[in-house]
N, C-alpha and C positions, 0 to 999 in steps of 0.2 A: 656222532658228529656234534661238537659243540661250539661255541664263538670260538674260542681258542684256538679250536687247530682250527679251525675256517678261514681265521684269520692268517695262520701260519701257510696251511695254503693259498692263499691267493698268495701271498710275498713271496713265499719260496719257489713257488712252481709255478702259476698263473704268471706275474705279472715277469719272473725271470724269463719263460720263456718266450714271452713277449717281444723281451728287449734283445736276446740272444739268437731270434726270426727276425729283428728291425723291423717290427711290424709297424704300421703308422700309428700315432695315437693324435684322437683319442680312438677307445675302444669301446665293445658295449659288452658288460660281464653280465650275462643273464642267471640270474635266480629265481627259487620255489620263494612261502613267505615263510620256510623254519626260521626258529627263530635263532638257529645259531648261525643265518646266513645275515640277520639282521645286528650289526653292534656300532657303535660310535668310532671303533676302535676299524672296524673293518672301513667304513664310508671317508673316514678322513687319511687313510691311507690309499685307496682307492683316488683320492680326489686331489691327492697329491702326487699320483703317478699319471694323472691325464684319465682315467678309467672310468665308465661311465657305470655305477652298479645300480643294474635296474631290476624290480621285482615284479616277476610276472601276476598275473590276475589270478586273485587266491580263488580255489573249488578250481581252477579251469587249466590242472598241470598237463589232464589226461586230452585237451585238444591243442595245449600251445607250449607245453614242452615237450623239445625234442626227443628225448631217451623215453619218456613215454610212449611216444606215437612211433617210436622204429626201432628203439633199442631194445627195450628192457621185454618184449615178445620173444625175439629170437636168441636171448642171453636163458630166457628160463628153459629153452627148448635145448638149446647146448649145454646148461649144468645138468640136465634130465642125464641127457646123452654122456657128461663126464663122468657122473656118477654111476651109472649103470654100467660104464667101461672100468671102473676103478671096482664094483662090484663084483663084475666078471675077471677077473685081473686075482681081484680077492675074496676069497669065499667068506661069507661070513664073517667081513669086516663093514665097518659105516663109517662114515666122512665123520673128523676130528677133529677137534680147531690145529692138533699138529699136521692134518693132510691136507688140511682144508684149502691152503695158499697151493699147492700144486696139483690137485682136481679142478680148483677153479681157474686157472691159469689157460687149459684148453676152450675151456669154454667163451672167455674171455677175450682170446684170440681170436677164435673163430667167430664171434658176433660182430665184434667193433673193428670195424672197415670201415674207410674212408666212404663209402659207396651210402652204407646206412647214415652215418654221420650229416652226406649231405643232404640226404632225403629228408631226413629229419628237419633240416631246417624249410626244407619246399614244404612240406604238409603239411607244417604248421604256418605257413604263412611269414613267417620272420624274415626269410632269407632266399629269393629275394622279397621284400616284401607284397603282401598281395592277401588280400581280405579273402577271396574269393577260394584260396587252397584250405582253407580252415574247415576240415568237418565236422559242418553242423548239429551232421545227423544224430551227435553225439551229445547235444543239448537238448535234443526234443522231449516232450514228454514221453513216457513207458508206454510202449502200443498194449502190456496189459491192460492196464487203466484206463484206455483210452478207447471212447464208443464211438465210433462216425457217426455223425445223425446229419439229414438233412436241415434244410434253414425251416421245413414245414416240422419235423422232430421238435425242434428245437421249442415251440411251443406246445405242443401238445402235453395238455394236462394230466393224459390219462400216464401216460411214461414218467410223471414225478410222482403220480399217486401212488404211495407206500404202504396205506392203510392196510394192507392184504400182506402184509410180509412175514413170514414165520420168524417170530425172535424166542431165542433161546434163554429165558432169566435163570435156569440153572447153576451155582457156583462152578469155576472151572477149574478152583483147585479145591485138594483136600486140606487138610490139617500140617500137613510137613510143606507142602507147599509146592505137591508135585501137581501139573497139567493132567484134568480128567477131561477129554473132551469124548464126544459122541460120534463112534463109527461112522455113523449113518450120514449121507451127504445132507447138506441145508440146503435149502430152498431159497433165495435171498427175494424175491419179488417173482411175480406170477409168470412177467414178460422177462425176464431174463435170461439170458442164452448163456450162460454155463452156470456151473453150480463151486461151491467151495465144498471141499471134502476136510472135515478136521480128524487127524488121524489120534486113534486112542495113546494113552499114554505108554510104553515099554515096560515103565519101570514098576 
């Protein structure tokens, strides 16, 4: 995708079917922040059709756009599915860019429904709008990384005291530049409750 067709798309097929549904305008065309959805060429055509092009909040497709959060799950689970039926169909054949338009045709079909479509816009909060459908839980910090402590933890000196930590000053690569690291688990602090295993190199 690049401005160009983006641009061809919205004229040709966005904003025709618009007018060919008499849908009311204005309208709100939601976009990622690629930069082929972004052009002068797009916004002022857009802005002469009534069409409101709005760009969603960059890093944040995967809680408040739609095909993220309903589509694009159950479309990889049906190319899995087309693919594996065009496989058994064909022995020892694999998808080509000449089959590739009628493998993915099934899968296709069968993802995008009206049904996910609207879901899509409730859980993300867009449609109807509503702060409160947006999951969070998808901002929070990694529970790896993350230690519960209490408010008494949270001072305690001895739990920042790092003096006692086994560190490794060994180089970790050799000469070509491959990873040598050491089987053996590490130790990161006295009190700590899991350990990092760094596995040796294959090669």
């Amino acid at each position: 995708m690049d401005s160009e067709l983006f641009y061809t798309l919205v004229r040709d097929h966005f904003i025709t079917a618009i007018k060919d549904r008499k849908v009311k305008r204005p309208v709100i065309l939601l976009v990622d922040g690629h930069t082929s959805h972004i052009s002068l060429e797009t916004a002022q055509l857009c802005k002469s059709e009534n069409v409101i092009l709005y760009c969603l909040l960059e890093h944040a497709s995967h809680i408040l756009q739609p095909c993220d959060v309903t589509l694009f799950g159950p479309l990889k689970k049906h190319w899995r599915d087309s693919v594996r039926d065009y496989q058994f169909k064909n022995p020892g054949e694999f998808v080509t860019k000449g089959t590739f338009a009628s493998v993915f045709k099934s899968a296709w079909v069968n993802a995008t429904t009206v049904d996910v479509a609207i879901k899509g816009f409730r859980h993300t909060g867009l449609y109807p709008f509503s702060v409160e459908s947006v999951d969070k839980s998808k901002v929070e910090p990694s529970a790896v990384f993350a230690r519960a402590k209490s408010d008494q933890d949270l001072g305690n000196d001895d739990d920042m005291n790092c003096k006692d930590a086994q560190v490794d000053s060994r180089p970790v690569t050799n000469s070509s530049g491959t990873y040598i690291l050491d089987p053996e688990p590490v130790q990161i602090a006295d009190e700590a409750e899991t350990e990092i295993v760094l596995m040796p190199s294959e090669i």
